[in-house]
LUMTORMI-771366 format. One record per residue: residue number from 1; residue in one letter; x, y, z of N, C-alpha, C in turn. Coordinates in nm, 3 decimals, always signed. Layout:
NUM; a; X; Y; Z; X; Y; Z; X; Y; Z
...
END
This chain:
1; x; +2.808; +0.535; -1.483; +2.935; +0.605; -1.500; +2.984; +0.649; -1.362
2; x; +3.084; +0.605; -1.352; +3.126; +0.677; -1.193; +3.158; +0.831; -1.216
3; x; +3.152; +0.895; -1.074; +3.215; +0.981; -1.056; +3.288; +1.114; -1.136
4; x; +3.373; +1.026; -1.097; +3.495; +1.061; -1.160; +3.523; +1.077; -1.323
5; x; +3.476; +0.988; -1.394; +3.433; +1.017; -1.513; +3.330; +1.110; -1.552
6; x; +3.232; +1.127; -1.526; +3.139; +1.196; -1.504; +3.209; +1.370; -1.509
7; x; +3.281; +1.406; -1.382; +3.369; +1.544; -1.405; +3.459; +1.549; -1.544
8; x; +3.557; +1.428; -1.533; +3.634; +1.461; -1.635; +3.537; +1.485; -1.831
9; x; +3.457; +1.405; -1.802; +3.397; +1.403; -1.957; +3.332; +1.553; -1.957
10; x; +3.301; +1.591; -1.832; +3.214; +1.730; -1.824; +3.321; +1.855; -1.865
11; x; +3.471; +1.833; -1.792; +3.561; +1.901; -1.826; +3.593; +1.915; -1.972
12; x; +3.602; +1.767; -2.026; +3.628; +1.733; -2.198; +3.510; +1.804; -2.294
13; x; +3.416; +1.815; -2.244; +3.265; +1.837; -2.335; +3.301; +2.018; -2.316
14; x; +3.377; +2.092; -2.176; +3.388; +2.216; -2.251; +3.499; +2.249; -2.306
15; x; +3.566; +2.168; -2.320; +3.693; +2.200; -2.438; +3.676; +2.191; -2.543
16; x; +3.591; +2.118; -2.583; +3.541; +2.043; -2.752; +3.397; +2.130; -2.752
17; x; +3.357; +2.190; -2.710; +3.234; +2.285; -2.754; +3.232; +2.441; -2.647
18; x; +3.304; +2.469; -2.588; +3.352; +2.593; -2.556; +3.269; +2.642; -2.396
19; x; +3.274; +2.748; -2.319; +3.209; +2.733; -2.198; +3.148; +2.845; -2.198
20; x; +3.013; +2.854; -2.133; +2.911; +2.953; -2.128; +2.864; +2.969; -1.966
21; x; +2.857; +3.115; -1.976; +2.814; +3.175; -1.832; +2.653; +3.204; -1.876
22; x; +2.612; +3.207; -1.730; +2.419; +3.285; -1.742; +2.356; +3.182; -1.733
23; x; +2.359; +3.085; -1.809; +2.237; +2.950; -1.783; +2.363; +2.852; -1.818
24; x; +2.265; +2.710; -1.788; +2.348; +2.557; -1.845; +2.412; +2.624; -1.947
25; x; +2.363; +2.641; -2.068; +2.359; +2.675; -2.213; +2.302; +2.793; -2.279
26; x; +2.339; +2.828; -2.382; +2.275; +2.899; -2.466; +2.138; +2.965; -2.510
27; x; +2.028; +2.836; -2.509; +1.922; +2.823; -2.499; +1.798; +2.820; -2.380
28; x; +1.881; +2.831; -2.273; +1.813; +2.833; -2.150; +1.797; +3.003; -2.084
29; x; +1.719; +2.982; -2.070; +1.608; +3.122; -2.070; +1.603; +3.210; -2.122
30; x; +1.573; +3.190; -2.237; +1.558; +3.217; -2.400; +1.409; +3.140; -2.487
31; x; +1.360; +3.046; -2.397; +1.263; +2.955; -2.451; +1.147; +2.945; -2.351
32; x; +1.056; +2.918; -2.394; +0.918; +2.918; -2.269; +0.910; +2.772; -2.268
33; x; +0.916; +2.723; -2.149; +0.894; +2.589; -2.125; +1.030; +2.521; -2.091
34; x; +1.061; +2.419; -2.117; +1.145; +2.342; -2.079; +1.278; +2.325; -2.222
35; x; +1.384; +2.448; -2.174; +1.497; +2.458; -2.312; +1.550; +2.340; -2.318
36; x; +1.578; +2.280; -2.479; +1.638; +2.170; -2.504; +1.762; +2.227; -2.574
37; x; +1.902; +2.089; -2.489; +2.017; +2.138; -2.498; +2.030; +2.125; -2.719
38; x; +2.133; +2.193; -2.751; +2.153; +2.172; -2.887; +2.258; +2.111; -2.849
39; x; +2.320; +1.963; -2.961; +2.424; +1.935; -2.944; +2.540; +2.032; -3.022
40; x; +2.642; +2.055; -2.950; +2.748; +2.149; -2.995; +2.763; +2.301; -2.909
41; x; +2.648; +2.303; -2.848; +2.632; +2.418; -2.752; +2.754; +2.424; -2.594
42; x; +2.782; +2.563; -2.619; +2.863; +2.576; -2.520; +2.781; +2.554; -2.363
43; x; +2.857; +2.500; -2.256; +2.792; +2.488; -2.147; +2.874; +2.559; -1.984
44; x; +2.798; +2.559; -1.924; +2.851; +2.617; -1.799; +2.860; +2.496; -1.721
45; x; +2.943; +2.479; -1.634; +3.025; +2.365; -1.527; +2.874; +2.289; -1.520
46; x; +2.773; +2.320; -1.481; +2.636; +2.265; -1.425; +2.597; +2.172; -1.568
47; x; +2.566; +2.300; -1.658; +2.517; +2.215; -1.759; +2.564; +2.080; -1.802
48; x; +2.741; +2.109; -1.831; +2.847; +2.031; -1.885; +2.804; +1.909; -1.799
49; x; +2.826; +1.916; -1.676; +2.766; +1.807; -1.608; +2.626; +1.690; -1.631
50; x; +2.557; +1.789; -1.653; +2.383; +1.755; -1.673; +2.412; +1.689; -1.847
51; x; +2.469; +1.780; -1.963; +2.532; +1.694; -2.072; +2.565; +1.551; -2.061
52; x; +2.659; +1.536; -1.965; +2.748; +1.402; -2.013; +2.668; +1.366; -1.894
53; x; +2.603; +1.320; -1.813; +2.447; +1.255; -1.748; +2.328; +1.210; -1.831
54; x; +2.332; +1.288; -1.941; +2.174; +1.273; -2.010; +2.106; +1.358; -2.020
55; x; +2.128; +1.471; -1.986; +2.080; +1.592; -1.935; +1.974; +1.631; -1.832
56; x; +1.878; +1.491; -1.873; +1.803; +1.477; -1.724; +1.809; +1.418; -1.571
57; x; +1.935; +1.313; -1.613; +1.956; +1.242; -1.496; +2.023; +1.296; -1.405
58; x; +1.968; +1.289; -1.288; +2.015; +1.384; -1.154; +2.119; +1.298; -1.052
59; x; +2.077; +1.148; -1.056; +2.124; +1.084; -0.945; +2.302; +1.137; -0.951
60; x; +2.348; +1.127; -1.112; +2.474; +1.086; -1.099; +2.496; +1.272; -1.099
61; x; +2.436; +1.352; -1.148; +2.436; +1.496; -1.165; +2.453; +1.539; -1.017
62; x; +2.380; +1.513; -0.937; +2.400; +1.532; -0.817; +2.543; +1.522; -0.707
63; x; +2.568; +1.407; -0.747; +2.685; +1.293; -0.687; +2.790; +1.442; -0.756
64; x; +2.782; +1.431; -0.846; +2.927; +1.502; -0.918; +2.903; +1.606; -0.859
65; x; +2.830; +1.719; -0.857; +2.819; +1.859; -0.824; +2.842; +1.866; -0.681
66; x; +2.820; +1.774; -0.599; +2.858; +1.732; -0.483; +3.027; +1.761; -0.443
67; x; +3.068; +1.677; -0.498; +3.200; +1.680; -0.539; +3.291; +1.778; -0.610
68; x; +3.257; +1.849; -0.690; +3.283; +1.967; -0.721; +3.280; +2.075; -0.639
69; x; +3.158; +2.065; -0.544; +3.147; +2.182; -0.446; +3.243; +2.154; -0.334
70; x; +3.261; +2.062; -0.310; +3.362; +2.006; -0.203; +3.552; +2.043; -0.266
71; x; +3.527; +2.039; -0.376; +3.653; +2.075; -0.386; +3.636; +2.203; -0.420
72; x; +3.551; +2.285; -0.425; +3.562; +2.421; -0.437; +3.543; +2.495; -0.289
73; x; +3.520; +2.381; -0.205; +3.503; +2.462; -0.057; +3.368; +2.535; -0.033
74; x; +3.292; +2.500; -0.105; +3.146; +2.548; -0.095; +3.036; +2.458; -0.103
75; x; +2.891; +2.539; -0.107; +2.777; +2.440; -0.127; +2.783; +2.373; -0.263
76; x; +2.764; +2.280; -0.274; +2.669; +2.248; -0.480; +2.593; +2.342; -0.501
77; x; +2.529; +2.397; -0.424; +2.445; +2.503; -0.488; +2.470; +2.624; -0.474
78; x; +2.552; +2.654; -0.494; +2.651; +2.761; -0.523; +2.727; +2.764; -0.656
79; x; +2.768; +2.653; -0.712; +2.839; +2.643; -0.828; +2.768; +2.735; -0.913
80; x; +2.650; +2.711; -0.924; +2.641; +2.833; -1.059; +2.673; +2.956; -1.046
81; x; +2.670; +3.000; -0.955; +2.743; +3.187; -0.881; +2.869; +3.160; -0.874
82; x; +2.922; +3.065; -0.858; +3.086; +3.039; -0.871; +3.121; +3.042; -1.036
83; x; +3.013; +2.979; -1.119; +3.076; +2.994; -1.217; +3.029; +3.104; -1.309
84; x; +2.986; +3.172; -1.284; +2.914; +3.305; -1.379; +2.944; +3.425; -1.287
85; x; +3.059; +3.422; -1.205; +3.120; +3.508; -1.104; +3.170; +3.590; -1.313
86; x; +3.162; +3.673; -1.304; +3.223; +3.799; -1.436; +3.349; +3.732; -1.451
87; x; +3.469; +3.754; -1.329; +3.632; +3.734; -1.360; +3.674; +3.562; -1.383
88; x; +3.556; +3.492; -1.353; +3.596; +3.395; -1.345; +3.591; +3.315; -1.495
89; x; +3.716; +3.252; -1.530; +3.774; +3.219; -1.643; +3.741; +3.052; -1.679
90; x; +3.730; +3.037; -1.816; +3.736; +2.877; -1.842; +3.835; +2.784; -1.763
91; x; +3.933; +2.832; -1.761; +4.061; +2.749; -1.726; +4.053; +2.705; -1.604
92; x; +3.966; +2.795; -1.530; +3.960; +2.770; -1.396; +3.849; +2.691; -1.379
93; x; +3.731; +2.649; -1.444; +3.648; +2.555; -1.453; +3.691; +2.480; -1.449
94; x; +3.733; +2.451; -1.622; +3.802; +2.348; -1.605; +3.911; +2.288; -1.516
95; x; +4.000; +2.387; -1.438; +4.066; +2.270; -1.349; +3.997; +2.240; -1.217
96; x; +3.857; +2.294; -1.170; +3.820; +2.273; -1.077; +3.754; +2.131; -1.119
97; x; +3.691; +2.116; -1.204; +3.661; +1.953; -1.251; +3.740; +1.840; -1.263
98; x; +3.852; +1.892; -1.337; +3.967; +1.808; -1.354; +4.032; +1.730; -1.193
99; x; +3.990; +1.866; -1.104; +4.052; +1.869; -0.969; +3.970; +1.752; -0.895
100; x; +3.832; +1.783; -0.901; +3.697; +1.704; -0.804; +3.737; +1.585; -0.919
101; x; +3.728; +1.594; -1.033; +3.758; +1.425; -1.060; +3.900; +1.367; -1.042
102; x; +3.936; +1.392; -1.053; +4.091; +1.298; -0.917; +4.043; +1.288; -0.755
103; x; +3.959; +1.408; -0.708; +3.958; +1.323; -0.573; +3.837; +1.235; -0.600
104; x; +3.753; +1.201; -0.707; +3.617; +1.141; -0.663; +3.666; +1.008; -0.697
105; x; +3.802; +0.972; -0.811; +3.910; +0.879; -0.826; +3.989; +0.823; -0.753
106; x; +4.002; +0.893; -0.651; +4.090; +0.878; -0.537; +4.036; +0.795; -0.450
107; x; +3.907; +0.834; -0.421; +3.803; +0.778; -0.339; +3.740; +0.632; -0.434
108; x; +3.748; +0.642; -0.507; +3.714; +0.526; -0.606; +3.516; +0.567; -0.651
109; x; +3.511; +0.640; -0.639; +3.388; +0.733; -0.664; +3.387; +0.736; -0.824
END
């Protein structure tokens, strides 16, 4: 999956199941061991990502969060404090994805 798809489906997956701050999901650190996503569970920008990947696959998880951080003007590893910032709103997730997937489109990424 390129890129670019990759953000946008991540953007689509929290419109159609709603967006969550604190962990990926719901279920994550809440469980001992290794939390498994539920399908239908709300997700945070990271998770949503790690979702429409497989949830385990990193190569393309990586690539995207990459890209996301670049259009947010920060590290990738920062996104999760960017997105569980208290004021910070769905809408604005979502267009920061919407945003990194047009440039990762742009780039042919």
């Amino acid at each position: 999956m390129k890129i670019s798809e990759t953000l946008d489906k991540a953007a689509d997956h929290i419109v159609e199941h709603g967006w969550h701050q604190g962990f990926y999901w719901p279920t994550v650190g809440h469980a001992l061991g290794e939390p498994e996503y539920v399908e239908g569970d709300p997700c945070c920008a990271l998770g949503a990502l790690s979702v429409v990947e497989g949830v385990n696959v990193y190569a393309g998880l990586t690539m995207a969060m990459g890209f996301l951080g670049q259009h947010l003007g920060m590290n990738a590893m920062s996104i999760a404090d960017w997105n569980d910032t208290p004021e910070r709103t769905k809408d604005e997730v979502l267009a920061a994805l919407r945003g990194a997937a047009k440039r990762a489109e742009v780039l042919g990424k």
